[in-house]
Structures are given as C-alpha cells and as structure tokens.
N, C-alpha and C positions, 0 to 999 in steps of 0.2 A: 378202308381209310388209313392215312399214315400214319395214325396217331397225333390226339387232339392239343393245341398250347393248353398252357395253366390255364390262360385264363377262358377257356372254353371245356375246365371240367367239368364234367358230367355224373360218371359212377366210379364210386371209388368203392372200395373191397376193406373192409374192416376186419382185424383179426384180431382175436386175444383167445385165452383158454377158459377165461371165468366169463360166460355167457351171458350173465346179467349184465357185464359192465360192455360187452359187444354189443347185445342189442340194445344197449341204452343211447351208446353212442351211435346206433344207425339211426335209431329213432332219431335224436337229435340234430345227427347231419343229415337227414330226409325233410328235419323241419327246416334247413335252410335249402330247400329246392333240390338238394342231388339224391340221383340214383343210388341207392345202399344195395349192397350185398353181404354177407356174413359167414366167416369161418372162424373155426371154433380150435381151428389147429392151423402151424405152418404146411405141413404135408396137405390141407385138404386145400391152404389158400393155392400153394401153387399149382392142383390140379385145376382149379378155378378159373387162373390165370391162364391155363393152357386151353380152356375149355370157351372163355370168354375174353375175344378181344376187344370188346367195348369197354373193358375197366381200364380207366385213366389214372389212378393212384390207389395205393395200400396206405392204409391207415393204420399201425398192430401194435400190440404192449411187444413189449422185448423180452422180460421176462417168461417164456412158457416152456414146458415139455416137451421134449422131442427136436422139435426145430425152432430156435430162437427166435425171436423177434430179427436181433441182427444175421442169423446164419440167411435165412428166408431174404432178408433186404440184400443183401449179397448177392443170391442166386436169382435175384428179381433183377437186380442191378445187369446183369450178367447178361441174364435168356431174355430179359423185358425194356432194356437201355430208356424207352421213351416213357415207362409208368413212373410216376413218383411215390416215393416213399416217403412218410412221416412216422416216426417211433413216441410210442408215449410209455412210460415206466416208472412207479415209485419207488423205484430201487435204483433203479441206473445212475449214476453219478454222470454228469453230460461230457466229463475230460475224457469218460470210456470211449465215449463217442468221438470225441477232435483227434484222438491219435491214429485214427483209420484211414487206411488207405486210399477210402473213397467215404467222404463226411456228410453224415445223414441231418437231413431235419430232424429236432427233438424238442417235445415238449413236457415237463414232469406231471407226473400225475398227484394230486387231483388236477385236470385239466380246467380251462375253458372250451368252450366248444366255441365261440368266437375264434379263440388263438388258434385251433386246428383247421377251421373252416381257412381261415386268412395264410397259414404254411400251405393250406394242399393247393390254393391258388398263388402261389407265391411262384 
C-alpha cells in the first residue's frame, strides 16, 4: 500500500520512556478504534518502523534517552515522509518546536486524548 491519508488512520506507534504513561496512552487510543503498538525507546521505535509498514503515525514524549523524541521525528521525517508525527512533552516549550526546520505537531502534557486523537487525523 502507498501509504494511508489522515484521515484513513489506522495504527499508530506510541513512544515514550516511562511505560506506564505509553501504555496508558495505547490503551486510550485503542479506546478510540486505532491499532496501538508500543515502544519504550526511539532506537526500538525506529526498528519498528523498519519492521512494520502498516504504522500510519508516531505518537512520542520528546523528552527520553538516547534518541529524542524530536531527533527520532527527524529521522522518521526523513526514512518515513508519509508517517505522521505527533510530539507530546511537559517540558518542551512549543517555540522549541516553531523554529525547526521542518514543524511538528505538538501537544503539552498533561494531554487530552481527544486532542491527540484529532492531531494524528489532522
């Protein structure tokens, strides 16, 4: 497949480092109809992504170890043009965000899970 629109998302790949707050968020966007998957690091999303091309968007905090939220949206951006990216962070300030050379959806954390659902079909 060519890679699906917004608004025919389906699975989207959730990441962050602290586990409780990724599977909560799968759970929750599982409760709105989409396919979840789960990584607990940027290194294992993007084997993921190499591994599975039925994922239609990344969902990831920004803040983690190793590989960022934003280094990972980059290298997504890059090797994956058609997946979308949404960043969520209680730390991020969102002007980090607007001065990038290619500008991410962001939403701070504490989230809605309504607001993220409505970015990754956006």
């Amino acid at each position: 497949m060519d890679g699906a629109s917004p608004a025919l998302l389906r699975k989207v790949l959730v990441v962050d480092d602290e586990q409780d707050l990724a599977d909560m968020a799968a759970a929750l966007l599982a409760a709105h109809g989409l396919e979840v998957v789960v990584a607990y690091s940027g290194h294992v999303a993007m084997q993921m992504l190499a591994d599975d091309k039925d994922i239609d968007a990344v969902f990831s905090d920004v803040v983690m170890p190793g590989m960022t939220g934003l280094q990972m949206a980059d290298a997504i951006r890059e090797m994956y043009p058609k997946v979308k990216v949404v960043l969520a962070s209680g730390y991020t300030v969102p002007s980090l965000l607007a001065n990038r050379e290619r500008p991410y959806l962001y939403t701070p954390k504490p989230y809605k899970i309504d607001t993220v659902v409505a970015l990754l079909r956006t």
